[in-house]
C-alpha positions in Angstrom: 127.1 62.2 126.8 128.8 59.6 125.0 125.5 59.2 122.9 126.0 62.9 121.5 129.6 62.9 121.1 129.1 59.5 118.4 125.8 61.0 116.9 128.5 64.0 116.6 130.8 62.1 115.0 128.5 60.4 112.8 126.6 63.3 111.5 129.3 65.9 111.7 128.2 66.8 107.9 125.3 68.0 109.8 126.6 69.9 112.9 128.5 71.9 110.2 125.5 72.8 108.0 124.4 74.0 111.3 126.8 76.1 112.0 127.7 77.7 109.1 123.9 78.7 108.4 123.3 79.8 112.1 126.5 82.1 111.3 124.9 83.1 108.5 121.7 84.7 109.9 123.5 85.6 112.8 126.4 87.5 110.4 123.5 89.1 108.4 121.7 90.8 111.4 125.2 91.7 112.9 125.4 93.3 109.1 122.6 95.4 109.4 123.2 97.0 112.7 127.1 97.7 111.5 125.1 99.3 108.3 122.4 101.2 110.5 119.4 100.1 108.4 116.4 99.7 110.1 114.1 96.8 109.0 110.3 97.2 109.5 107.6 94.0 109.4 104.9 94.7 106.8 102.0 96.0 109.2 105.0 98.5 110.1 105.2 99.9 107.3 101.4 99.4 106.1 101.5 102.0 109.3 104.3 104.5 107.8 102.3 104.4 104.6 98.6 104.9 105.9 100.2 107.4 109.0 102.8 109.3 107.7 102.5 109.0 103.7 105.6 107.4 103.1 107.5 106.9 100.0 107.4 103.2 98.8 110.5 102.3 96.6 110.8 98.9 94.6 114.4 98.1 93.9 113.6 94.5 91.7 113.8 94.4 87.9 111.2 95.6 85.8 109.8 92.4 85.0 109.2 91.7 88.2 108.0 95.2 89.2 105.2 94.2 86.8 104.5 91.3 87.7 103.8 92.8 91.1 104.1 95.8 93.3 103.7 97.5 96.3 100.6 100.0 95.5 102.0 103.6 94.9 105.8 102.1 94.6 107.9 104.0 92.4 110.6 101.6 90.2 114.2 102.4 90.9 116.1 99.5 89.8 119.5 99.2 92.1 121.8 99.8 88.8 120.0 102.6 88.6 119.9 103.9 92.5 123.0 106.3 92.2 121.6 108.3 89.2 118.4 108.9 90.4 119.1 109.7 93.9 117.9 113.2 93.5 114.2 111.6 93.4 114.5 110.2 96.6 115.6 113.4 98.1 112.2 115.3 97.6 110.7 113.2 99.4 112.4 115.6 102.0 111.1 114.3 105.5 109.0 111.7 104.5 109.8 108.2 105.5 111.1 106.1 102.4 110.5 102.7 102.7 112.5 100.3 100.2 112.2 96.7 99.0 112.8 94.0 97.2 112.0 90.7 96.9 113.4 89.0 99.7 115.0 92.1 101.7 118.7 91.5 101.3 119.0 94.0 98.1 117.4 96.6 99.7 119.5 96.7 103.2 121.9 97.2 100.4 120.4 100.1 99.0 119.2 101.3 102.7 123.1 101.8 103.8 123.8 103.2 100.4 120.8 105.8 101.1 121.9 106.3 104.2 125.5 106.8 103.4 124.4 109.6 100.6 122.3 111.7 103.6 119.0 110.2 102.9 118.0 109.3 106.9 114.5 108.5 107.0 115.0 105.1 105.1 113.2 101.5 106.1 114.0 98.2 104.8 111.0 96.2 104.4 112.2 92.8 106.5 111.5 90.5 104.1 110.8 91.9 100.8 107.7 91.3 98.8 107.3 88.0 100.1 106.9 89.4 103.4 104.1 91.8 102.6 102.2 88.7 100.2 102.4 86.9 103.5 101.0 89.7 105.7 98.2 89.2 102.8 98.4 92.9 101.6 97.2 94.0 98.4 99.4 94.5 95.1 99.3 96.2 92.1 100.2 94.6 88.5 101.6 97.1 85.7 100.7 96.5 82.0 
């Protein structure tokens, strides 16, 4: 015990990186409950897409959106979210699935969808880089 406590005291830089980023993903989950946004892995929503033709909805720059996309994705970008909400809304009881490129911009959006009456809204955990990883295909926009 004494070992730990001078290795504690040694590398206390350490214990508190620790901390503060366990807090961190620890705060973010606790973030998304409080927001009611439900996150779904990429064969999830490969599933909502292929089952129940869901609406895909890119919130990333168009640069990026170019670059690559989601097959079938339709470009909102955030700044643009509260004007075109109406588009969302035909989708009517159709799952909408939203991301970005790492998932934290589109919890965002999710609680902001869900907030305006939209309900049948998924976060894609992850983003982009989640579905690239899940090795499922893209589209590129000229």
């Amino acid at each position: 015990m004494t070992d730990f406590i001078e290795f504690f005291q040694i590398n206390w830089l350490l214990f508190l990186a620790l901390f503060v980023i366990l807090g961190m993903l620890v705060g973010s989950e606790v973030l998304r409950k409080i927001r009611g946004v439900k996150a779904l892995s990429a064969p999830e929503v490969l599933r909502l897409i292929n089952d129940q033709d869901a609406w895909i909805v890119d919130f990333r720059d168009g640069g990026e959106y170019k670059e690559s996309h989601i097959p079938q994705a339709r470009h909102i970008p955030l700044a643009s979210l509260r004007e075109r909400m109406d588009e969302l809304r035909k989708a009517g009881d159709k799952p909408i699935i939203v991301y970005c490129r790492s998932g934290n911009t589109s919890q965002s959006a999710c609680a902001l969808l869900n907030k305006s009456g939209i309900a049948n809204v998924y976060s894609l955990s992850g983003g982009l880089q989640a579905w690239l990883d899940a090795h499922l295909p893209t589209n590129r926009k000229k």
